[in-house]
Z-matrix of the N, CA and C atoms (Angstrom, degrees):
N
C 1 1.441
C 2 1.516 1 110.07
N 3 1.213 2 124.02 1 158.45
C 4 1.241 3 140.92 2 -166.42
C 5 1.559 4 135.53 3 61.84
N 6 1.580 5 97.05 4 1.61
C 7 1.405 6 126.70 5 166.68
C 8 1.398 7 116.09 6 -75.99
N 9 1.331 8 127.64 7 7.07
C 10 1.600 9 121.03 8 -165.98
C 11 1.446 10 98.93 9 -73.87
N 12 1.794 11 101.19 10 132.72
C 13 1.223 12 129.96 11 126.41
C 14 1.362 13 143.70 12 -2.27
N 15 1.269 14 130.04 13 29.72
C 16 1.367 15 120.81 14 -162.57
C 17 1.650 16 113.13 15 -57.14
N 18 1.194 17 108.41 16 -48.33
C 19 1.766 18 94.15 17 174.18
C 20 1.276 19 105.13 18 -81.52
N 21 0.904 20 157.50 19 22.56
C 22 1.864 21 143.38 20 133.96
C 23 1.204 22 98.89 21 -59.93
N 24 1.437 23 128.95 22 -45.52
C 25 1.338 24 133.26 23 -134.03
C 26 2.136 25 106.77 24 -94.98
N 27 1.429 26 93.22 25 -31.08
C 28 1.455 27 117.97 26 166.73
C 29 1.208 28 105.87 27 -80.32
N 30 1.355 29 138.36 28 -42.78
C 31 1.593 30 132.99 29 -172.37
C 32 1.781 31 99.59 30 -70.97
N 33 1.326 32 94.34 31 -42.11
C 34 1.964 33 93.52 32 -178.28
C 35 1.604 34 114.84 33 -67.99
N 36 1.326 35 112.48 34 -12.20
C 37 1.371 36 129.43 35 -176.53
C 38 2.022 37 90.00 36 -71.91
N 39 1.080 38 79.33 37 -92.43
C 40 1.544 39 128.47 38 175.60
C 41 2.246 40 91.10 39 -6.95
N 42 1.521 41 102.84 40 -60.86
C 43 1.349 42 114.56 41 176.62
C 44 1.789 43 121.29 42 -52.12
N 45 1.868 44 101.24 43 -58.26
C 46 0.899 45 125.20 44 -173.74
C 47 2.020 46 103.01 45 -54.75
N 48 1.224 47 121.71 46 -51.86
C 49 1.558 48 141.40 47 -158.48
C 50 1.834 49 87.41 48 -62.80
N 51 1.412 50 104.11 49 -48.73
C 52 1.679 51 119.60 50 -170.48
C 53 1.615 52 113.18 51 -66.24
N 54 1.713 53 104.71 52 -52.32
C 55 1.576 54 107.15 53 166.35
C 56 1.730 55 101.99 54 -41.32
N 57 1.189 56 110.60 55 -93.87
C 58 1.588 57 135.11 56 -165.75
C 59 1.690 58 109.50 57 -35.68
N 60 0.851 59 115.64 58 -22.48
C 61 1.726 60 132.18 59 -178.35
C 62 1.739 61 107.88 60 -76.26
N 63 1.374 62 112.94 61 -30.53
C 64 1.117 63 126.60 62 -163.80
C 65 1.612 64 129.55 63 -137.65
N 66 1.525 65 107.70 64 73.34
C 67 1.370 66 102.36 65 -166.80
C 68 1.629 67 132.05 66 -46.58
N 69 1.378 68 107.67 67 -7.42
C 70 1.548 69 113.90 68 163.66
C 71 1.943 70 128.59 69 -38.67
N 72 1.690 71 74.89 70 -45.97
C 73 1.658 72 83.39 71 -174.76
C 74 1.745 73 108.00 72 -77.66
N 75 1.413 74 123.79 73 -6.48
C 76 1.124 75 119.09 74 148.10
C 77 1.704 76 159.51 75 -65.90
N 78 1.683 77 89.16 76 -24.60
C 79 1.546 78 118.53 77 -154.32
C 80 1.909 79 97.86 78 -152.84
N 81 1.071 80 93.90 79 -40.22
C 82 1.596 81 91.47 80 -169.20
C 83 1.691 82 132.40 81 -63.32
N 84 1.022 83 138.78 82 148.87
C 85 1.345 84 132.96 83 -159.02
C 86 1.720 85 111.87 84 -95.52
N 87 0.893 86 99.31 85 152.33
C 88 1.892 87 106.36 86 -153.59
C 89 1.804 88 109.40 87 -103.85
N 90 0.920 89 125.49 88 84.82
C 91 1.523 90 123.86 89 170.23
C 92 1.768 91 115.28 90 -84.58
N 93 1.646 92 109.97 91 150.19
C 94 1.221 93 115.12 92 177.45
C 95 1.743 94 108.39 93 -83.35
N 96 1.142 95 122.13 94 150.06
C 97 1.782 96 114.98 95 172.34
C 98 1.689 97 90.49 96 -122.33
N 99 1.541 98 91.66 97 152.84
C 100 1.370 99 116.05 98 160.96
C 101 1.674 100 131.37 99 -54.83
N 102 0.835 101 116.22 100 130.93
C 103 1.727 102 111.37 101 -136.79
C 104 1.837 103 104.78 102 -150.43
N 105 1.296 104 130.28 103 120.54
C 106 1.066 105 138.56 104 156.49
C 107 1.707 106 125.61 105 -29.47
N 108 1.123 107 134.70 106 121.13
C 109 1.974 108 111.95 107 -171.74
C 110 1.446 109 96.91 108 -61.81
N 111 1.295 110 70.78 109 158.94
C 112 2.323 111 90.41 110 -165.55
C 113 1.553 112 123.27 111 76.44
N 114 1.635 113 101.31 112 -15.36
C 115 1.250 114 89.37 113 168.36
C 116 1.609 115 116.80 114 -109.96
N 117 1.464 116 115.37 115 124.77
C 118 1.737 117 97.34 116 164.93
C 119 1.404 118 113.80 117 -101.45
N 120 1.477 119 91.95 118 149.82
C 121 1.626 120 113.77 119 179.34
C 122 1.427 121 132.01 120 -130.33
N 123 1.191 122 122.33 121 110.23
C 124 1.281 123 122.04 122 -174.11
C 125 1.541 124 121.69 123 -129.64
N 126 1.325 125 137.90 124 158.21
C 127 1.646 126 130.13 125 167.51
C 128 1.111 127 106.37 126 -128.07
N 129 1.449 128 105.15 127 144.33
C 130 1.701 129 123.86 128 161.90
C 131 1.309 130 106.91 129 -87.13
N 132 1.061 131 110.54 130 129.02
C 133 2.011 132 120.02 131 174.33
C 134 1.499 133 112.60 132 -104.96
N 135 0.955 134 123.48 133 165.34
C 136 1.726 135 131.58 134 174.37
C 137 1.495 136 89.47 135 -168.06
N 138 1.666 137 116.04 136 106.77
C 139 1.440 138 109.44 137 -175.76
C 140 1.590 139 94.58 138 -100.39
N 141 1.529 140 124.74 139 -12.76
C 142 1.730 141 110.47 140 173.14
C 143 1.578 142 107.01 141 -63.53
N 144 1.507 143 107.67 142 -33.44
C 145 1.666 144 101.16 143 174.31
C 146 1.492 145 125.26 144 -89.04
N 147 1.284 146 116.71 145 -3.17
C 148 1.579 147 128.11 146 174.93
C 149 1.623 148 103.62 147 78.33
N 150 1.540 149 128.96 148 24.26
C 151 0.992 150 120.10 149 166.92
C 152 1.156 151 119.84 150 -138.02
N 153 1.654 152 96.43 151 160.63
C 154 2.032 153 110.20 152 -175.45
C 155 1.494 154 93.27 153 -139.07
N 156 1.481 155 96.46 154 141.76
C 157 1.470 156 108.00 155 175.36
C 158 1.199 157 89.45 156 -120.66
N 159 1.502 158 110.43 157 130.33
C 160 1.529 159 114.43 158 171.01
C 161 1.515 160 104.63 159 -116.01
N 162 1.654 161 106.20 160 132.83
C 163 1.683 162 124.87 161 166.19
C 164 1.634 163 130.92 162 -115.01
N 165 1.158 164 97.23 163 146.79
C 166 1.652 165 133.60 164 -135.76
C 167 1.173 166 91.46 165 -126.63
N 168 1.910 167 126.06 166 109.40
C 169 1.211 168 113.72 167 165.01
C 170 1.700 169 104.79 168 -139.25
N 171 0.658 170 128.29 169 -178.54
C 172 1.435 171 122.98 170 -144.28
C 173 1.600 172 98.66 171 -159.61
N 174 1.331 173 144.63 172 84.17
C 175 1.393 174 169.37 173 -123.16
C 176 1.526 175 102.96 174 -127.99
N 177 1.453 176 119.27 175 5.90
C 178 1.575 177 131.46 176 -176.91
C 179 1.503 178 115.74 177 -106.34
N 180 1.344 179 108.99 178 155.34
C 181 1.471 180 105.38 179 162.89
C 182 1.353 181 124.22 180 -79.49
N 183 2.010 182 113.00 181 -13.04
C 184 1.195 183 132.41 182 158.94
C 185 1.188 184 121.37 183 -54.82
N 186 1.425 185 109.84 184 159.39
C 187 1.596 186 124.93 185 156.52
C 188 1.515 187 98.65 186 -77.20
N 189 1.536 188 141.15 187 139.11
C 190 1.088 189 159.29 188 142.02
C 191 1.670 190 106.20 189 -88.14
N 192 1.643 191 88.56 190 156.20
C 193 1.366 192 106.69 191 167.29
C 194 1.921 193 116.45 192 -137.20
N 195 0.967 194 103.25 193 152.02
C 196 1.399 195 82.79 194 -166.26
C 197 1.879 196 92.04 195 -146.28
N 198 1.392 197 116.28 196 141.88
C 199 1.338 198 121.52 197 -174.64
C 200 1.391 199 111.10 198 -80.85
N 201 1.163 200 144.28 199 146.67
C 202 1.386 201 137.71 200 -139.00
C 203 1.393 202 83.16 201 -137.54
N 204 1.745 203 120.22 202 142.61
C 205 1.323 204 125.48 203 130.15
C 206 1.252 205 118.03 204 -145.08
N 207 1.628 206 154.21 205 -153.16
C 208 0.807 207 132.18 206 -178.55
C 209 1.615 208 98.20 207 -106.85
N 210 1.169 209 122.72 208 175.44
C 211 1.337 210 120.67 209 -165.80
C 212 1.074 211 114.05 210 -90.25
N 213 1.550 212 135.55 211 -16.99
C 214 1.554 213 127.53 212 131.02
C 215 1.601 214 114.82 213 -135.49
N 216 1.669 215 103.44 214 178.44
C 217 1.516 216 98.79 215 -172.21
C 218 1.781 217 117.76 216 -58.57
N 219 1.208 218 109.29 217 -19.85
C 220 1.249 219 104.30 218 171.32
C 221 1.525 220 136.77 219 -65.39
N 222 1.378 221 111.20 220 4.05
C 223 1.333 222 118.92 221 -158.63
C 224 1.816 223 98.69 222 -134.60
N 225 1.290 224 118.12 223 126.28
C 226 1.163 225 105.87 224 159.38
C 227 1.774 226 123.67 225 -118.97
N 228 0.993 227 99.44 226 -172.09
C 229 2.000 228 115.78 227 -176.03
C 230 1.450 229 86.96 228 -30.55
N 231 1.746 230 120.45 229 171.58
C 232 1.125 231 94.21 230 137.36
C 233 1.454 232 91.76 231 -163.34
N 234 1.852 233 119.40 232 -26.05
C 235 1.515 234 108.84 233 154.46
C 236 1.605 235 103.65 234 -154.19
N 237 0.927 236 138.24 235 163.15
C 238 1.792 237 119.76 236 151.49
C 239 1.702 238 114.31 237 -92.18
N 240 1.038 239 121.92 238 124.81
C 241 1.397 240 143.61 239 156.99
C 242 1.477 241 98.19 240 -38.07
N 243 1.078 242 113.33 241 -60.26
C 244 1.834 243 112.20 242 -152.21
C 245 1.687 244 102.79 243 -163.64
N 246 0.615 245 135.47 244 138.40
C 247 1.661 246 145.65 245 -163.88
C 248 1.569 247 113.59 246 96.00
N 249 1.514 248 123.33 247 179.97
C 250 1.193 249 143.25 248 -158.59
C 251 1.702 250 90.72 249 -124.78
N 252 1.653 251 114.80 250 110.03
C 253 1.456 252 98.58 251 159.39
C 254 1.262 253 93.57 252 -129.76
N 255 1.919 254 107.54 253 151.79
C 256 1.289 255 106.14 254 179.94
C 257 1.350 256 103.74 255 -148.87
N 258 1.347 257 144.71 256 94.07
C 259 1.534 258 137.46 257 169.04
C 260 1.457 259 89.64 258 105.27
N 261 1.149 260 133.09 259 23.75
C 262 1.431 261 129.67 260 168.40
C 263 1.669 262 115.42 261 88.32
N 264 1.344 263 102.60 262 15.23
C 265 1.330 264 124.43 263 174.81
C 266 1.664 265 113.24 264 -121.60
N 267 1.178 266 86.78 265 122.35
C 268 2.236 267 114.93 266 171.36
C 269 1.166 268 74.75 267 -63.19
N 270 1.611 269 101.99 268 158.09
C 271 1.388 270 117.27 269 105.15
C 272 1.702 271 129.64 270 -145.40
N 273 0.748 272 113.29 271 146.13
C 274 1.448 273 110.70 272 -158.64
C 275 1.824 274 105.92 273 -129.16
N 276 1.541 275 98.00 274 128.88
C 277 1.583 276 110.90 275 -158.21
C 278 1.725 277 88.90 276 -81.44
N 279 1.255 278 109.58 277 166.94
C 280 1.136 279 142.42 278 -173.85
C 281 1.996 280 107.63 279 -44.46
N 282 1.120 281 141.37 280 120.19
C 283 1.200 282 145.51 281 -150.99
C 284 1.423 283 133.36 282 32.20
N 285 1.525 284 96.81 283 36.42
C 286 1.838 285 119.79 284 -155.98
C 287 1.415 286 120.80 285 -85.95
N 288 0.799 287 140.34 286 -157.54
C 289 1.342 288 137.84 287 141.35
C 290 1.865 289 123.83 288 -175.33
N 291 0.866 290 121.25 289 144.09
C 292 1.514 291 134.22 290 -132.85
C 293 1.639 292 95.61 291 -130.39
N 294 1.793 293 123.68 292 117.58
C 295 1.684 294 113.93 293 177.76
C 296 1.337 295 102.03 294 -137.85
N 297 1.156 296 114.34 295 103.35
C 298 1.537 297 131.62 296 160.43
C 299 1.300 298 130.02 297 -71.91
N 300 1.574 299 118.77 298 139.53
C 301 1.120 300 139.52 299 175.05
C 302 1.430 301 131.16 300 -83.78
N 303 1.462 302 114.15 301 117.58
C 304 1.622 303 99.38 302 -176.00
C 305 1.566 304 101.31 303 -140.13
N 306 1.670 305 116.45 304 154.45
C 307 0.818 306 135.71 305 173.05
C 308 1.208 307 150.08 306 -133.57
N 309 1.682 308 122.78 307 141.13
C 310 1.679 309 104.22 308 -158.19
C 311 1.606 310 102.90 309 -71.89
């Protein structure tokens, strides 16, 4: 006791707020994306709800950057959750991870 974690405890927040926000991560179907080494990338889809959240994680002690689009033409931008996008470029700090919003 008195050892708590506060950023574990905010990152599990942080996860939990993101699950529940987004019925994808419940029901929705899981594709791999094309991805830089060190970085993995994958999206949850729900096409009855017209959305994909795509995630960005970054497995380096580096900053990565990673070129952004939506995961098909049917879907566009629509906010980032958590990462830095700017001109169609991630970037994601050193053991980071980055979850975008897209919409039909």
């Amino acid at each position: 006791w008195g050892n708590v974690d506060t950023e574990l405890i905010a990152y599990t927040k942080e996860l939990g707020r993101i699950r529940k926000a987004y019925k994808v991560f419940k029901n929705g179907r899981m594709h791999f994306l094309s991805a830089p080494e060190d970085v993995m990338a994958f999206v949850r889809v729900q096409e009855t709800a017209g959305t994909a959240v795509q995630i960005y994680i970054n497995r380096s002690p580096h900053e990565q950057t990673v070129t952004f689009a939506p995961w098909n033409e049917n879907y566009a931008y629509e906010k980032t959750e958590r990462g830095l996008l700017s001109d169609n470029t991630l970037t994601l700090g050193a053991f980071d991870y980055a979850i975008v919003v897209c919409k039909k």
